[in-house]
N, C-alpha and C positions, 0 to 999 in steps of 0.2 A: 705716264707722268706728264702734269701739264708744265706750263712755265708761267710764272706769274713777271708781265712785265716792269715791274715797278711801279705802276699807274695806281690811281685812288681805286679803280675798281678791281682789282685782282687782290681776293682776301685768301687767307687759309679758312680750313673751313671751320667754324667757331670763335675765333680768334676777335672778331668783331675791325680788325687791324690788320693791313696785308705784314707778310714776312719782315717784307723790307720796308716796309713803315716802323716797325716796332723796331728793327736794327739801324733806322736812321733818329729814331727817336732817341733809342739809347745812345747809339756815338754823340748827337748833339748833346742830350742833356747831361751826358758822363764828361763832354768837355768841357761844357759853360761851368759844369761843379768842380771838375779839376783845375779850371782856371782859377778858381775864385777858392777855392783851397792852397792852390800853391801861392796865390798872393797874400791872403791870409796868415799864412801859416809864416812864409817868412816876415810879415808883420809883427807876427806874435811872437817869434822867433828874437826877431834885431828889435827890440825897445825903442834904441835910439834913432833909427831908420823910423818907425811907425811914430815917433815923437816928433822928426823933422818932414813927414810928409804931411801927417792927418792931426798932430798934434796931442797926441793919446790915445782914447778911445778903445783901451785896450778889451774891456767889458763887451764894446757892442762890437769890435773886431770879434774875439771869441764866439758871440753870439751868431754872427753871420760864418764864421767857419765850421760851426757846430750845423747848422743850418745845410751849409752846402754839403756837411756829411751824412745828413739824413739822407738828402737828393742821390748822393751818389751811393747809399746802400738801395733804398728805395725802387730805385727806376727798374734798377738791371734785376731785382728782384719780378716786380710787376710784370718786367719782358719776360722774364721766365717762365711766371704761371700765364702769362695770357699765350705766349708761344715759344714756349720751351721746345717743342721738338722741331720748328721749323729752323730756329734759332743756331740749337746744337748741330745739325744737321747742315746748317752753313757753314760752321765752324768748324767744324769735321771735313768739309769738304776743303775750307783752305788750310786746314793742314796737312792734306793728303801731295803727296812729292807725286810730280819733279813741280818745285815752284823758282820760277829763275828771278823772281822777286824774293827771297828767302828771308830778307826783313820784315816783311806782313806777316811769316808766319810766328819769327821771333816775338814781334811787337801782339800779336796776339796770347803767346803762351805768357808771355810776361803780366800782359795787362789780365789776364786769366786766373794770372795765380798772385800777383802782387792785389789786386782789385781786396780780393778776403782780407787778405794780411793787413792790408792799409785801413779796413775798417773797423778791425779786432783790436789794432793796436791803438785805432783811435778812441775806441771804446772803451778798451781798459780804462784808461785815467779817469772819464766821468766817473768811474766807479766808486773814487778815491777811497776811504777810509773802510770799504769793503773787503779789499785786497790788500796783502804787503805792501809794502811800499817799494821793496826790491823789483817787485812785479809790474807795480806803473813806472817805475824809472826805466827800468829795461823798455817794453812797452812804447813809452816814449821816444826812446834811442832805437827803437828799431822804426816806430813811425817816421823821425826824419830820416833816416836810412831810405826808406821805403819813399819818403817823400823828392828824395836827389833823384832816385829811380826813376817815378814817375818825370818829372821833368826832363833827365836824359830822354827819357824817352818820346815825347812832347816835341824836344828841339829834332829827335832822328824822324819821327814820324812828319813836320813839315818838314822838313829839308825832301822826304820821300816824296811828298805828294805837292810839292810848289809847283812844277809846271801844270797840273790840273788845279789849284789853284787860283793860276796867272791866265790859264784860259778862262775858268769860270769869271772870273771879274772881270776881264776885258770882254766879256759875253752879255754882263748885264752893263758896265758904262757904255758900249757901244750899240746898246737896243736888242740885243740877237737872243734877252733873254730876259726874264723877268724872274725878283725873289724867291716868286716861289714854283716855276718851273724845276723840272729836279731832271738828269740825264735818267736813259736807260739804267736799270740797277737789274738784270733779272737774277731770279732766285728760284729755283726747281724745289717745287710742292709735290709731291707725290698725291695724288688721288684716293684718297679714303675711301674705300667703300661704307656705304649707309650715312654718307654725311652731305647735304648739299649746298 
């Protein structure tokens, strides 16, 4: 078993993308789309709130949340075919006990199984005149359901991870690190045979 140290040159084999490039690609780009979904969405949400911030725009709000929910079916999809089994196999491994962090493993099964549901139910309604209408209302009401969810979990997930954080930012205002250096991340690649 080798270990891939997080570095641009430590790939799986195929993959074109190391492990942990593909798992840093999707937390980044699954957060920057769940940001801009959950602002969205409560834009779309409160009228009058998106009437006294932005003035209206409720069309090109929709548009841009619509948008952030292709990115977030999208990405974690690509991460799968390009490296689904290095992927699962990290995922597997953090939720293998004893974890004495035991909210990574929650915050994982959540985000695991809310990730589908949130995109199904956001689906549904483009559907519209396709489907009941009982079936996009429901649909609906379970989206924002789904979408408080996401948020709780959003606020427990930083509160989890502020002191790495607060060091990473006082690491690059204080010079000892630059954008795009990234810490140690390893992640065990098992050895394929016939692959090089």
């Amino acid at each position: 078993m080798r270990v891939a140290p997080g570095r641009r040159g430590a790939r799986h084999p195929g993959a074109g993308v190391s492990a942990v490039g593909w798992r840093r690609l999707l937390h980044r780009s699954h957060a920057a789309a769940t940001l801009v979904l959950l602002a969205s969405g409560v834009l779309l949400q409160a009228p009058d709130l998106r009437a006294g911030l932005v003035g209206g725009y409720g069309r090109e709000i929709s548009l841009v949340h619509r948008a952030a929910g292709v990115l977030f079916v999208l990405v974690p999809l690509a991460a799968l075919l390009r490296a689904g089994r290095p992927l699962a196999r990290d995922a597997l491994r953090r939720l293998d006990p004893p974890d004495p962090r035991a909210w990574r493993q929650l915050h994982l099964v959540l985000s695991l199984g809310a990730t589908p549901l949130l995109a199904l139910t956001g689906l549904l309604p483009w559907l519209g005149a396709r489907i009941p209408a009982a079936i996009g209302d429901l649909a609906l009401e379970a989206h924002a359901a789904l979408a408080w969810l996401f948020l709780a979990m959003l606020a427990a997930h930083l509160l989890a991870v502020r002191r790495k954080l607060g060091a990473r930012f006082r690491d690059l205002r204080e010079g000892r690190a630059s954008p795009g250096d990234e810490p140690g991340d390893p992640l065990e690649l098992p050895d394929e045979p016939g692959r090089s």
